[in-house]
C-alpha positions in Angstrom: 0.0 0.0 0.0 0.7 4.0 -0.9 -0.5 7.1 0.4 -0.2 10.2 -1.1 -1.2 14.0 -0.7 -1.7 16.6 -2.7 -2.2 20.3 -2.3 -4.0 22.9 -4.9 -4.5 26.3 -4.7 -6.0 29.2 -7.1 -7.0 32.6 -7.2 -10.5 33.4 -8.1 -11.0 36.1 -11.2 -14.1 37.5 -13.3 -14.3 36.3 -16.8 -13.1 32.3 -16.3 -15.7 29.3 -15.7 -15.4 27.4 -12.5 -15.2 24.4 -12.9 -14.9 22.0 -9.8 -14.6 18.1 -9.6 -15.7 18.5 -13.5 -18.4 20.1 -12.7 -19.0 23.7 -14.0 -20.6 26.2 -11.4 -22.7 29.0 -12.8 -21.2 31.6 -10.7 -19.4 35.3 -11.7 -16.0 34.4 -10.4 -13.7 31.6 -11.8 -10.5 29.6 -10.7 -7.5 31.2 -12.6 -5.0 29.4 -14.0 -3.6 27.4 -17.9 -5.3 24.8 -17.8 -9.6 24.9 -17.1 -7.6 25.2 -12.6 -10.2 22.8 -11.0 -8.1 22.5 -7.8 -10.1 19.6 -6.5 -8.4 17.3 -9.6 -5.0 19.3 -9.2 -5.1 18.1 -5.8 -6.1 14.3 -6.2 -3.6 14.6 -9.5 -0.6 15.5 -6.7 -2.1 12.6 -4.6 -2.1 10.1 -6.9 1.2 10.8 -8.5 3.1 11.4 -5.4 1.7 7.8 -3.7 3.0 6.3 -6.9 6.5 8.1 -6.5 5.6 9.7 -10.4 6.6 13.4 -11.5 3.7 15.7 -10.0 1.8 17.7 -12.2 4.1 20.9 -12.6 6.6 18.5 -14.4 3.9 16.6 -16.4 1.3 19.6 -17.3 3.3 22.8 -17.4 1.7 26.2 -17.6 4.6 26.8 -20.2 3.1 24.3 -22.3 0.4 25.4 -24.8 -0.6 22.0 -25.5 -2.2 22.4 -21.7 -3.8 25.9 -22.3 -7.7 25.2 -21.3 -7.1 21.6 -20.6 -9.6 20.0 -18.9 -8.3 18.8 -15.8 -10.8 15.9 -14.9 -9.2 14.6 -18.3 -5.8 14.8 -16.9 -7.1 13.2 -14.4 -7.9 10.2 -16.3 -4.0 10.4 -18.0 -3.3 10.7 -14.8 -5.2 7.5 -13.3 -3.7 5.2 -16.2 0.0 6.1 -15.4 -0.7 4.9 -11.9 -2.5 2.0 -13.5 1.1 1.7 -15.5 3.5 2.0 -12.6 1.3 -1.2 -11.2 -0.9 0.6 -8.9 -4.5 0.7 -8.4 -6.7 3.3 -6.9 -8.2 1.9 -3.4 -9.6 4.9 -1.8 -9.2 9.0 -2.1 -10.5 11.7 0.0 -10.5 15.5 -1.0 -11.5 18.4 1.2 -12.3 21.4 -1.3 -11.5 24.9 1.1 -14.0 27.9 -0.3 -16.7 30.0 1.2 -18.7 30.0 -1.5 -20.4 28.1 -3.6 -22.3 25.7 -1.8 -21.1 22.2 -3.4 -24.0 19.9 -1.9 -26.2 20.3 -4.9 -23.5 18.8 -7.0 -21.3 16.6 -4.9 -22.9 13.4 -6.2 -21.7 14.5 -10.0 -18.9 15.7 -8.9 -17.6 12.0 -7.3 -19.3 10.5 -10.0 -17.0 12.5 -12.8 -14.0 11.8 -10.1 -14.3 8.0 -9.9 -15.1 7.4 -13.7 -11.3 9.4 -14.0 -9.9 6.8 -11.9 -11.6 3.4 -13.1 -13.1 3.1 -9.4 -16.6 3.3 -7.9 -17.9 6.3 -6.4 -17.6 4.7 -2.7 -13.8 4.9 -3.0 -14.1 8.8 -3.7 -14.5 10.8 -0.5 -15.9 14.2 -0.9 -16.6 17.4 1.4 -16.0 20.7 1.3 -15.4 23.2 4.2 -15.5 27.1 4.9 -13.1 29.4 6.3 -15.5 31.5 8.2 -14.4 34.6 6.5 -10.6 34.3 7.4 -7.9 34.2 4.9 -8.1 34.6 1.0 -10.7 31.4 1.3 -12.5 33.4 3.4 -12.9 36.6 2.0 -13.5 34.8 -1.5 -10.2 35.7 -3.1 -9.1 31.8 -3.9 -9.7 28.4 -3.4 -7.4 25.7 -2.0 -8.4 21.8 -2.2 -6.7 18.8 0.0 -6.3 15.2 -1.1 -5.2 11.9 -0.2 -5.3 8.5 -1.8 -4.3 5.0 -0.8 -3.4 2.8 -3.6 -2.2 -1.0 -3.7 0.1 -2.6 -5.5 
């Protein structure tokens, strides 16, 4: 067995979609960032690829690569889950805390795990999913960025 965790953070700008877990949010305010900067995948991404002992996603997807520009990242996800798959691993279990005051993410956590475990080849039990406030502290709190937290188990 392999744990991993992985850390994401973005600022939050007028004029880009949000897109979260795959899911896009019709809100005002966007993640910025190259590629489509859904941090709940960035995260799980770093998880995944640092329980495997693989390059994280800076090395793999760089923002100096225009081949990334706009990428969606639920489908680097996916390129992601196969080079685990490759290195002889396979996805037992993942949990990811998404940090933001706002939006609400209840209405669309079920899609959300759902777009998540397809990604990884796994069922939708083995994706944990919650999200939490910062009670108006920090750049979460006063709506300037988000940050996500993940960790995954995987088994050889």
């Amino acid at each position: 067995m392999r744990i991993g965790c992985g850390v994401d953070v973005h600022e939050l700008v007028f004029g880009r979609p949000l897109i979260l877990g795959g899911v896009r949010f019709e809100v005002d305010l966007g993640l910025a960032g190259h590629s489509d900067a859904d941090v709940v995948c960035h995260a799980l991404m770093d998880a995944l690829l640092s329980a495997a002992r693989l390059p994280d996603i800076g090395e793999l997807f760089p923002d100096t690569d225009p081949a990334f520009e706009g990428a969606s990242s639920i489908a680097l996800l996916a390129r992601v889950a196969k080079m685990v798959a490759d290195a002889g691993f396979t996805v037992a279990d993942c949990d990811i805390t998404l940090c933001a005051d706002a939006p609400k993410i209840a209405p669309h956590k079920r899609e959300m795990r759902e777009n998540l475990a397809r990604a990884l080849g796994v069922s939708p039990e083995h994706v944990g999913l919650k999200a939490t406030t910062f009670e108006g502290l920090g750049f979460v709190g006063e709506k300037e960025g988000m940050a996500a937290l993940a960790t995954c188990l995987l088994a050889e």
